[in-house]
N, C-alpha and C positions, 0 to 999 in steps of 0.2 A: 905400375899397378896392373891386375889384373882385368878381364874385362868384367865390365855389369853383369854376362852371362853365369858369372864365376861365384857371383853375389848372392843375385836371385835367379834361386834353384825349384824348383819346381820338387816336390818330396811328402811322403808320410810323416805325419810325427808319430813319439812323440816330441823328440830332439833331433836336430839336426848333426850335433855332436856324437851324441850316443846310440843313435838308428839310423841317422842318413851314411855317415862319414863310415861308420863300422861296414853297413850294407854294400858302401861301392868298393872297399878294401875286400871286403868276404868274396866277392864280384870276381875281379881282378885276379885276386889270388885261384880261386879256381878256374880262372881261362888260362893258365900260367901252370897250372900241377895237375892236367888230367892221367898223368900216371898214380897217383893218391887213389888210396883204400880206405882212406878214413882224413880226420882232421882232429889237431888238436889248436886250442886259442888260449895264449896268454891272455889277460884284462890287466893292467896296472892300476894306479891310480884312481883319478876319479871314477874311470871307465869300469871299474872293479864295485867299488863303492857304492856307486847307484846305477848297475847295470841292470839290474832286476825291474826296479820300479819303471826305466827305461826302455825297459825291451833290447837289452844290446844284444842279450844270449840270446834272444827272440830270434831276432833278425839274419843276426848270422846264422842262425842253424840252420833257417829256412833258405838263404842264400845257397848254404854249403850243400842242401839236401841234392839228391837224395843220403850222399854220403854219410858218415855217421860224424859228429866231432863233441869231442869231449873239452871242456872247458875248465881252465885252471885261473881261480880269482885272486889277484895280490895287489887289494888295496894299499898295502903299506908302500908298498916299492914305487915309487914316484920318478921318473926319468927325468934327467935334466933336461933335454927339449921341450917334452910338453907333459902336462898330466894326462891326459888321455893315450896312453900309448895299448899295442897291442903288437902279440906275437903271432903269426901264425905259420903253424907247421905241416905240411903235407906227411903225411904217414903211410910207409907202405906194407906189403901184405906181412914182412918180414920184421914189422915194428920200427925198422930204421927211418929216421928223419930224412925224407928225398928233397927238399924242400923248405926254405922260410922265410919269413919276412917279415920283419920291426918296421910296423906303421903306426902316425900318429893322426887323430879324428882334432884337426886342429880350429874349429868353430867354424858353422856355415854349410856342414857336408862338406867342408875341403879338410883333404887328408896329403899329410908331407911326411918324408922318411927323415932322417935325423942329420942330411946333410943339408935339408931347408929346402930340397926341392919340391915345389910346389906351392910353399909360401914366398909369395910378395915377389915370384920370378914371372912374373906378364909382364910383356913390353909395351902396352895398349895404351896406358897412360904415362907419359914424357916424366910429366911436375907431379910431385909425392906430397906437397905442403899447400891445404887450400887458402893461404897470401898467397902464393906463386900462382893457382890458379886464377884467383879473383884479380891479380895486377897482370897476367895474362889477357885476359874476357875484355879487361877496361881499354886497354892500349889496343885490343885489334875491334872494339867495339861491337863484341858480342854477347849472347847470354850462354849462362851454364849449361844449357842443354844443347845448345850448340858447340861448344866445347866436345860434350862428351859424344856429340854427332861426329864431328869430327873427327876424331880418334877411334870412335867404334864400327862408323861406315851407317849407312843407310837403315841395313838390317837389323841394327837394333831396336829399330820401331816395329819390329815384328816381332821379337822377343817379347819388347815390354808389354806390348796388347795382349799376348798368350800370357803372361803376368798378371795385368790385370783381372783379363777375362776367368783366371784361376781365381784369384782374389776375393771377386763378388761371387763366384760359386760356390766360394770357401763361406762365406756370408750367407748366401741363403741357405745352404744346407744344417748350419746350425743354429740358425733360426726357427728352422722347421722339426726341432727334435726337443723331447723331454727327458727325464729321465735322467739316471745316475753317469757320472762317466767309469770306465775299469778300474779297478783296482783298490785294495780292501779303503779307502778312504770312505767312498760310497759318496762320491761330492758329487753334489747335484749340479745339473745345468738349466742355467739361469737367465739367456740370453731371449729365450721368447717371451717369458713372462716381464722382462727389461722391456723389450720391446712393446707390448701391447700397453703398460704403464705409461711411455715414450708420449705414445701416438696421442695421449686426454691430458697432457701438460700445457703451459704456457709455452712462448715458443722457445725462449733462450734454454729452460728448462726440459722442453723437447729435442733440441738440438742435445744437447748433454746430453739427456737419456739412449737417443739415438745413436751417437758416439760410443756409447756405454754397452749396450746391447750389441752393436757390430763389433767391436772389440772380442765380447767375450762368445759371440758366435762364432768365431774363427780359432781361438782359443781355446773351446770346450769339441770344436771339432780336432784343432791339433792333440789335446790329450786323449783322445781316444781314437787317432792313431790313423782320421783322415788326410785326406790330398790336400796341402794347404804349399805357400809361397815362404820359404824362409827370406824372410825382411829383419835383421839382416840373418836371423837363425829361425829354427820351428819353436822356440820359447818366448819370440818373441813375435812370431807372426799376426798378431791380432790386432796392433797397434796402428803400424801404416795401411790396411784396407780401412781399417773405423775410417781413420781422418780422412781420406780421400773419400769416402764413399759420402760420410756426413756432408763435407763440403761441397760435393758434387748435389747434393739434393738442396741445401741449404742456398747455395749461390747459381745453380744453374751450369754446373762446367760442361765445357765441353772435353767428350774424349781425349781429343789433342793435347790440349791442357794436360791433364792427369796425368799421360807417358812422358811429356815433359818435366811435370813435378815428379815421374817416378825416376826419370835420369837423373834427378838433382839430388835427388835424395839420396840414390846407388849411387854414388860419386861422393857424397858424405860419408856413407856406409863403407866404401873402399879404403877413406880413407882412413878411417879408427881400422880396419883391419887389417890394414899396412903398417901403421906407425904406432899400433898397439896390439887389439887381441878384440873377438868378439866373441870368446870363449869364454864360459861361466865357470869354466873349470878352469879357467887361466886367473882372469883378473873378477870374476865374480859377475851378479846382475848387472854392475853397469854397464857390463861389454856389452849385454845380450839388450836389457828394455833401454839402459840408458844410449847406446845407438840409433837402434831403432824410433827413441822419442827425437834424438837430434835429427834423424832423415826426416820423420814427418813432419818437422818444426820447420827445416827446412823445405818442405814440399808446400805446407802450409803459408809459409810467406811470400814465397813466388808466385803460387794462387792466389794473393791478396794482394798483391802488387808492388811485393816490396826490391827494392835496390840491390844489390850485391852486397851491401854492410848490413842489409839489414836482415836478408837471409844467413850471414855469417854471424850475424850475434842470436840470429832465434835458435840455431845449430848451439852455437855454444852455448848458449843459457840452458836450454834442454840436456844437453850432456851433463854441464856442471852441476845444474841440481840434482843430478844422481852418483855424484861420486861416492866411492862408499859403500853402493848397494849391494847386500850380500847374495851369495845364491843358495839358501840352504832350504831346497825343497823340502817338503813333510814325507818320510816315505819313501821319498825319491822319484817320485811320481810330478809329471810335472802340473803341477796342480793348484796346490796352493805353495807356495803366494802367488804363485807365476799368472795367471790367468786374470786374476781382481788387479793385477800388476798391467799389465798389457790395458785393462779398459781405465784405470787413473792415468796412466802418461801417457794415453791419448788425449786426453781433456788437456793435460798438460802438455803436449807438444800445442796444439791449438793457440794454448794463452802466451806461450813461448812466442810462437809469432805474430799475434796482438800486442803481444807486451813491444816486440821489436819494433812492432810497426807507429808505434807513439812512439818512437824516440827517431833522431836522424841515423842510427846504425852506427854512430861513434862507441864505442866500447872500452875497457880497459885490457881486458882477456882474450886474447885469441882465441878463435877457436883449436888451432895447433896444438896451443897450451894447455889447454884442457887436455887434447888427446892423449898427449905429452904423462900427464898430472895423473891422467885415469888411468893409464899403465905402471905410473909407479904405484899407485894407488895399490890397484889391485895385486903386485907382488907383494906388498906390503902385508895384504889381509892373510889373515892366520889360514892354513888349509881348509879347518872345519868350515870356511865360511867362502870357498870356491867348488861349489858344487858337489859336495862331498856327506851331504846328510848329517854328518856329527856334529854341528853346532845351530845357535840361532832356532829360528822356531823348530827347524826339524829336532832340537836337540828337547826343547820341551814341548811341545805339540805332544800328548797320547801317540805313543809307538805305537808303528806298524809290523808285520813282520818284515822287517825291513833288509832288505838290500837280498847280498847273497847267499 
């Protein structure tokens, strides 16, 4: 597996799929084609589909600028590797193609070419199946964050603090804003007024609120296209600051603490992206919030003091209740449902590991199996309902002008 750097990525939203991934390809290919007069971009796929409400065309053009590049959109054409693929072609003064290259935006800001390089080729992590880790940790009697100490070097506690440190700044700044986010939806943000509600509650009721409000402060700043932490994408980044941040104020953490619950939880996060997809354009919302709730579920019960069975069943209870979940933005904007998504399963990663923390951690389900289950899952789900606008609420939600 790759390393945690690989995971949590530091990035604008609004998606990490369809503005991070596109933007480091756009990147690439022009430090690769400075004989190019111009640029032309395939879209496939999803990447076609809701590039607009995305900002895909955004991003690349700005990347490609000053140059000129003209953009060809073919929702239909779906590539068997992934659904997000794109082409891009260097153009010279004489119209010939000098230049190209079939890249795919394969969830997380990680981008692979169609021979898999790039997906799931880091040699950082040995063991792929978290039993193999947790009967690893037990027999040389350690914890999961020493695990991933181990294998990632010292330096990744420098990482995760610039993580963090992202994280709450992601928090305060949309905290501190009103007003509508981009795009013809005209959705308001709602995270201050969460907030000041929060603060003249009871306390369990305040703790919620709180949860609720940092959630979607981080969320209202990803859709409108701030610096936020993809945990484990930008559609889902709102999720693991709430929890960490609530329990940090609720229980007193210490910093240490929280880089530690953020290894445990990139280590969860790694491994649904190894052994599945955290692509909403692949296997749908589960990859994206239903991940991201099993990281914090699992960050959550290692902060409360739980066992190695009983972080592995708060992980998989958190996944498993989101199998299923579809990604059919409104508009294509990530917006609704995504963002009211991020502040419920943070409440819900939270009770995930309360709930584990009452039982001894015995279970029936692995968490493997889950991962397993959510991949077949989401091949399963019809296209309209992998990020693709044509179904589900985006298909009856009031149209927008939507897509391309």
């Amino acid at each position: 597996m790759d390393s945690l750097k690989e995971l949590y990525k530091l990035g604008n939203g609004p998606s990490s799929s369809h503005t991070m991934g596109p933007q480091k390809a756009a990147r690439l290919f022009k430090e690769r084609t400075p004989m190019a007069a111009r640029y032309r971009v395939t879209l496939y796929g999803s990447l076609a589909a809701t590039g607009k409400g995305h900002l895909t065309d955004w991003i690349i053009e700005e990347t490609l600028a000053p140059l000129a590049t003209e953009f060809v959109w073919k929702p239909d054409v779906v590539q068997d590797f992934h659904t997000n693929g794109m082409l891009f072609q260097a153009i010279g003064n004489d119209d010939t193609v000098l230049d190209s290259w079939e890249v795919f935006s394969v969830g997380g800001g990680t981008i692979a070419e169609k021979d898999g390089t790039g997906v799931g080729a880091g040699k950082v992590y040995p063991l792929t199946q978290f039993d193999d880790i947790i009967d690893f940790c037990r027999t040389e009697n350690i914890e999961l964050w020493e695990y991933v100490e181990t294998h990632e070097g010292s330096g990744i506690w420098e990482h995760l603090r610039t993580i963090w440190e992202t994280m709450s700044e992601s928090i305060e700044r949309g905290l501190g804003k009103t007003g509508v986010l981009p795009g013809e939806l005209k959705y308001p943000r709602k995270a201050k007024s969460f907030l000041k509600k929060a603060r003249v509650q009871s306390k369990r009721l305040k703790y919620t609120g709180l949860t609720f409000a940092y959630a979607l402060a981080v969320s209202e700043e990803n859709a409108a296209g701030g610096l936020i932490v993809t945990a484990p994408t930008c559609g889902s980044a709102g999720l693991i600051p709430a929890v960490l941040r609530s329990i940090k104020e609720e229980y007193d953490i210490h910093e240490e603490e929280l880089l530690q619950a953020l290894a445990i939880g990139g280590l969860v996060g790694n491994l649904v992206k190894e052994n599945a997809s955290i692509s909403g354009a692949e296997v749908g919302c589960q990859g994206e919030v239903g991940t991201a709730c099993a990281m914090a579920a699992a960050m959550a019960a290692y902060l409360f003091g739980g066992t190695l069975s009983q972080i592995d069943y708060a992980a998989e209870m958190a996944l498993e209740h989101h199998l299923g979940m579809t990604c059919d933005p409104v508009g294509g904007y990530v917006q609704v449902p995504c963002i009211e998504r991020n502040a419920i399963s943070a409440v819900r990663a939270i009770n995930a590991a309360e709930y584990a923390l009452f039982t001894d951690g015995q279970h029936f389900i692995s968490f493997d199996q889950v991962v397993v289950t959510m991949a077949e899952t989401g091949r399963d789900l019809k296209c309209g309902y992998r990020e693709t606008s044509l179904a589900g609420l985006a298909k009856y939600y009031p149209p927008c002008k939507n897509q391309q």
